[in-house]
N, CA, C and O of each residue as an XYZ file, in Angstrom:
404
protein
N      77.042     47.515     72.383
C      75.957     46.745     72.962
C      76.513     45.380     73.379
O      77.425     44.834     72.758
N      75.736     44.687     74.803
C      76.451     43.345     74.537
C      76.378     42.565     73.593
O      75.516     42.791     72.744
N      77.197     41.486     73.454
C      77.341     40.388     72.400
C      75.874     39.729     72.060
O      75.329     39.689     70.957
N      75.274     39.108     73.599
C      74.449     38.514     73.573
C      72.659     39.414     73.161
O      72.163     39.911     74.172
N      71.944     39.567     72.058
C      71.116     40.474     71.851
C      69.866     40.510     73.181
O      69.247     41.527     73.492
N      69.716     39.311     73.757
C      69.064     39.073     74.723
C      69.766     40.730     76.287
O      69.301     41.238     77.307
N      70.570     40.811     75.753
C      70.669     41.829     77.046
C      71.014     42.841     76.745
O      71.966     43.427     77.260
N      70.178     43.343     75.675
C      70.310     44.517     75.122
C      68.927     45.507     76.082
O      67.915     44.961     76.523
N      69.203     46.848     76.207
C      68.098     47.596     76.694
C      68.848     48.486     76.420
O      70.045     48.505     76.132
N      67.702     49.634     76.570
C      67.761     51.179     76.062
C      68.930     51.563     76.840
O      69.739     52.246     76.212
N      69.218     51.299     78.035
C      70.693     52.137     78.651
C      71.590     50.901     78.957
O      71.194     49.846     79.453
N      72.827     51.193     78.592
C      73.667     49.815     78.499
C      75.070     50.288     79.362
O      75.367     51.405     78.938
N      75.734     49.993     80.080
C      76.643     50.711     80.867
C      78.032     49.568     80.591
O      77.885     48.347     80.537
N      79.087     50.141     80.471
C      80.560     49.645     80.691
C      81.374     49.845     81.635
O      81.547     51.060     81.538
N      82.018     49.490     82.512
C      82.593     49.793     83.119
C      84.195     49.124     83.102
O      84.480     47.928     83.173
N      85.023     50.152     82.999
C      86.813     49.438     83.132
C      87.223     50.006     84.086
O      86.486     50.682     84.804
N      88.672     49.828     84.321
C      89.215     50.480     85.241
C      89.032     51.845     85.108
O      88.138     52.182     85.885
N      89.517     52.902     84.408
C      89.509     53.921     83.597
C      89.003     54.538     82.978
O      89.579     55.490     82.451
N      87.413     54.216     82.717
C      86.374     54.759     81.936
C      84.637     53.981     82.636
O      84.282     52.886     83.073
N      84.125     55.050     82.433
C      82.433     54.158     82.302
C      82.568     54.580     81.381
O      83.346     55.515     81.191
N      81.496     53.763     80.022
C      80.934     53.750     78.853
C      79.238     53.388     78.924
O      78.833     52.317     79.377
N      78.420     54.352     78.453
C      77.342     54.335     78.435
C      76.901     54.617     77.060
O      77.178     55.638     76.430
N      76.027     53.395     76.552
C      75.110     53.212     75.115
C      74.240     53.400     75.022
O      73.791     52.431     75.634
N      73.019     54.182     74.571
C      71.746     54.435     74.460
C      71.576     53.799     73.015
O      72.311     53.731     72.030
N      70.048     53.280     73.366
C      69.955     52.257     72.176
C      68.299     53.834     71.585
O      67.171     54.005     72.049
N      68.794     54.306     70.856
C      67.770     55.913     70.214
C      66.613     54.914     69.896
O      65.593     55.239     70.504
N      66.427     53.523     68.938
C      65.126     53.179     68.389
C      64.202     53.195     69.883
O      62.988     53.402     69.909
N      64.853     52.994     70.811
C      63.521     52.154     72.337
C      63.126     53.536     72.637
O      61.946     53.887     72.632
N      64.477     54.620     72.995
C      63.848     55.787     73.620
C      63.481     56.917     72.880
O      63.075     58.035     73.198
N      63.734     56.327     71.754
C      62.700     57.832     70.919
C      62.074     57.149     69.488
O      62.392     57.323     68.311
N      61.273     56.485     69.984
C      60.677     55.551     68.984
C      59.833     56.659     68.218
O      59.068     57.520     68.654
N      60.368     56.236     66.495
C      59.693     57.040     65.531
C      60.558     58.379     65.200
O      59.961     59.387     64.823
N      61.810     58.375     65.330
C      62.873     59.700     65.824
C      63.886     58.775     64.609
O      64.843     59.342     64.083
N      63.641     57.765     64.371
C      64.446     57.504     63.273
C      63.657     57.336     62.387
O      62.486     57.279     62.762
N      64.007     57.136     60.370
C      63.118     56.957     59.208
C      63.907     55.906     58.867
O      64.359     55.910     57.722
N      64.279     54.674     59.859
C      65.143     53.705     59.678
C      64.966     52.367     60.094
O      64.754     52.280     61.303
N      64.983     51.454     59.569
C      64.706     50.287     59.694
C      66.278     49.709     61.291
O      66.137     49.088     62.345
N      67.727     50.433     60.527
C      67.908     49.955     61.136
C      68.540     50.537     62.904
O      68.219     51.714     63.068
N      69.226     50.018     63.992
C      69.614     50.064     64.824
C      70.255     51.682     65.126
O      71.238     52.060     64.488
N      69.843     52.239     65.768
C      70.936     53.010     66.043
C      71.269     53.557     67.655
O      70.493     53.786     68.583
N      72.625     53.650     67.573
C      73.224     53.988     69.441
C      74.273     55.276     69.362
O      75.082     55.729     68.552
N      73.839     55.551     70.514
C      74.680     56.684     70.992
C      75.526     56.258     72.052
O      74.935     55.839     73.048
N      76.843     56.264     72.080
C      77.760     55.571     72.850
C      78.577     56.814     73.590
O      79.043     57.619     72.784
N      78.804     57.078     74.863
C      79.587     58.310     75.498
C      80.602     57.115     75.988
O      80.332     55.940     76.234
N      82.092     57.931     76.058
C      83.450     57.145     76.106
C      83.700     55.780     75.767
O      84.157     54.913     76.510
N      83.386     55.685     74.675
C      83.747     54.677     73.880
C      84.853     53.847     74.102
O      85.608     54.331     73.259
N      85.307     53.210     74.474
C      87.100     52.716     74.822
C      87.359     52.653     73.357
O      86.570     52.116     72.580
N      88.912     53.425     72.851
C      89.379     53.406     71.417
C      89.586     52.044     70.711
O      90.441     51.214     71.017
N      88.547     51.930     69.584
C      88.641     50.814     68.587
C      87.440     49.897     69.194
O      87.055     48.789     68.821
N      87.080     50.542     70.019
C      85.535     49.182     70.052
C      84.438     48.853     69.269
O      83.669     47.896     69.362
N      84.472     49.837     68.436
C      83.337     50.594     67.385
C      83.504     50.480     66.736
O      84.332     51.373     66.557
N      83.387     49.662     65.321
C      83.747     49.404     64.206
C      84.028     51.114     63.175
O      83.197     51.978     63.453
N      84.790     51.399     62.415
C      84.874     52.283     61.698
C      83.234     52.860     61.250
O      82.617     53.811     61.728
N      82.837     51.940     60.206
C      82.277     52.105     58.990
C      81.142     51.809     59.833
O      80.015     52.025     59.386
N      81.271     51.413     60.818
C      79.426     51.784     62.090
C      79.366     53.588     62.523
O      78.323     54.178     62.805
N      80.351     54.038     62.493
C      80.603     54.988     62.837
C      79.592     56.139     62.166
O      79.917     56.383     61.004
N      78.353     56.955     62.677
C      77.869     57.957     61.814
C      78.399     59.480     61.513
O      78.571     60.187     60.520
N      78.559     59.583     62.921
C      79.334     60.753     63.530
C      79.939     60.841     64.865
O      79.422     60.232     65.802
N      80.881     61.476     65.005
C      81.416     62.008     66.344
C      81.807     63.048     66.581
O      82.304     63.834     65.774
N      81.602     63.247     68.001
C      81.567     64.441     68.614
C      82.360     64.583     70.074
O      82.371     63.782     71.008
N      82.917     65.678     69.970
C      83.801     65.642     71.834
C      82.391     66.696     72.078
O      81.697     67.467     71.415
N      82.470     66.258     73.236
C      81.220     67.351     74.052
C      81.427     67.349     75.437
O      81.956     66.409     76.029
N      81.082     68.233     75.895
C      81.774     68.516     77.924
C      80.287     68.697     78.501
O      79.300     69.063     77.863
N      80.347     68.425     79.578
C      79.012     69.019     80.833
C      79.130     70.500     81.191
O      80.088     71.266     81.300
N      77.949     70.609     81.319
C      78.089     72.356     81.715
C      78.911     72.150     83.450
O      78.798     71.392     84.413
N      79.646     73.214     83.096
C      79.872     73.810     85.181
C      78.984     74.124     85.370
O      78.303     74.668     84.501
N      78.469     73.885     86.893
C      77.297     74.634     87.038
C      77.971     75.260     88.334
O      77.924     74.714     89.436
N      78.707     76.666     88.033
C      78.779     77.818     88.874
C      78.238     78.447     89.412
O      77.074     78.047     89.448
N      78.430     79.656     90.136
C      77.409     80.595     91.379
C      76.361     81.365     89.611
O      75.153     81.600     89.593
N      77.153     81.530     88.637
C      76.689     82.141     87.601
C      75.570     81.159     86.707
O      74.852     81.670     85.847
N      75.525     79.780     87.008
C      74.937     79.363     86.259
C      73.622     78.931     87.032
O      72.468     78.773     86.634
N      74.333     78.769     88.542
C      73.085     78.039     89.365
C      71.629     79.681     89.383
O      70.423     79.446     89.304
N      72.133     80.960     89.486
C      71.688     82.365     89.218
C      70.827     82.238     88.350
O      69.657     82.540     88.588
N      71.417     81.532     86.579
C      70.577     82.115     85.800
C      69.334     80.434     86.064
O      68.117     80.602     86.130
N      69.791     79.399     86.143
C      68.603     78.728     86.847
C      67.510     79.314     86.850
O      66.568     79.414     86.064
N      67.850     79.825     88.194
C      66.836     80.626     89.431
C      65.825     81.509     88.605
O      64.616     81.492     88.833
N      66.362     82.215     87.710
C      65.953     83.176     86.205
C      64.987     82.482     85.526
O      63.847     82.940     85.440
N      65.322     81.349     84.991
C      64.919     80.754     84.010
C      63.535     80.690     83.869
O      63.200     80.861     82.697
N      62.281     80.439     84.910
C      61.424     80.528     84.915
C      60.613     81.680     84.704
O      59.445     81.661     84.313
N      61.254     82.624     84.968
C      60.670     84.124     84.566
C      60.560     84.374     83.046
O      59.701     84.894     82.334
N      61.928     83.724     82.796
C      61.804     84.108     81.282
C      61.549     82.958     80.525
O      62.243     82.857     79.513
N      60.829     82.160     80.717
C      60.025     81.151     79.332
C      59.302     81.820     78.998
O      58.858     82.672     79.766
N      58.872     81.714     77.691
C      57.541     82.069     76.794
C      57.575     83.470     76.341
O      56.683     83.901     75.610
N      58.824     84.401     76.842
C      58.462     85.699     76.303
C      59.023     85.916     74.819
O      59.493     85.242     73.902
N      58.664     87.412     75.147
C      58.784     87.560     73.513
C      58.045     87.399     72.334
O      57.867     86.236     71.971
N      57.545     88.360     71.611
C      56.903     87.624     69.784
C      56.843     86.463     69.661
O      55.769     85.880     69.517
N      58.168     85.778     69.695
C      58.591     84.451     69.439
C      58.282     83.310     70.423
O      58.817     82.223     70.203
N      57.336     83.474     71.664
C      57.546     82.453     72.458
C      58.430     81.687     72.849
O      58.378     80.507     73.195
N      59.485     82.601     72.766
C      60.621     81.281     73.044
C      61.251     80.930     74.376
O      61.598     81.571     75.368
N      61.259     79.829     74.057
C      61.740     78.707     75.511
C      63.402     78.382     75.577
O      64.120     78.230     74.589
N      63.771     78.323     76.791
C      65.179     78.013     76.742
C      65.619     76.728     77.617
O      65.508     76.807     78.841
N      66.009     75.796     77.150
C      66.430     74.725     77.471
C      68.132     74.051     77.579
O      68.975     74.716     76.976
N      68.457     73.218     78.062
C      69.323     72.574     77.689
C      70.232     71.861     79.465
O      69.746     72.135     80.562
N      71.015     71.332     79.370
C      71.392     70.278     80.578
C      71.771     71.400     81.843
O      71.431     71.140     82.997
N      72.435     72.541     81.538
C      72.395     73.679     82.104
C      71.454     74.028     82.976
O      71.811     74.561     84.026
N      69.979     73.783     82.696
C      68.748     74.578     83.095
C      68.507     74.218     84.507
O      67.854     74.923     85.277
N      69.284     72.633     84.942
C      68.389     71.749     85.688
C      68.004     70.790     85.858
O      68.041     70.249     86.963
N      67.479     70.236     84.753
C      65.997     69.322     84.402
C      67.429     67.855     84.014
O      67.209     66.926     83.237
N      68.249     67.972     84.486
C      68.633     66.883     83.320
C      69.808     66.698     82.729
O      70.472     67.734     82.698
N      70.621     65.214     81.958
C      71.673     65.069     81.214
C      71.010     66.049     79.651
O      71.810     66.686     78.967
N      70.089     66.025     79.437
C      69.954     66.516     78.358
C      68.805     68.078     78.386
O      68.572     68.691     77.345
């Protein structure tokens, strides 16, 4: 996040030669999604050592979907098949369409 708390907001962007870095600040955009008083961020490409250790909760490597002739297909699908099944079940995820998430 920046230094200064005054220019803090829910999406926070970095930019270097070599990387964008993007911070999501979770309390603004999913208010009530924490049981926590305090702060918490989700940071994608971090530049190494910017992040204090012991701030650290977890990490994760994670990739974007391809979206191939096979994926843009099941897209196209996707609407047919929400809600079926016993189970009502729905299928989601950055894949579908709709979204980074």
């Amino acid at each position: 996040m920046p230094k200064k708390r005054a220019c803090w907001s829910a999406w926070n962007a970095l930019q270097t030669p070599n990387k964008m870095t993007v911070t999501y600040w979770v309390n603004v955009l999913q208010p009530g999604a924490i049981s926590s008083d305090d702060n918490v961020f989700v940071t994608l490409n971090a530049p190494e050592g910017s992040v204090a250790d012991e701030a650290i909760m977890q990490n994760f490597v994670l990739d974007h979907p391809v979206l191939d002739g096979a994926a843009l297909a099941a897209q196209k699908a996707l609407p047919g098949l929400q809600g079926l099944g016993g189970g009502k079940v729905y299928l989601c995820g950055a894949w579908s369409g709709y979204g980074f998430h």
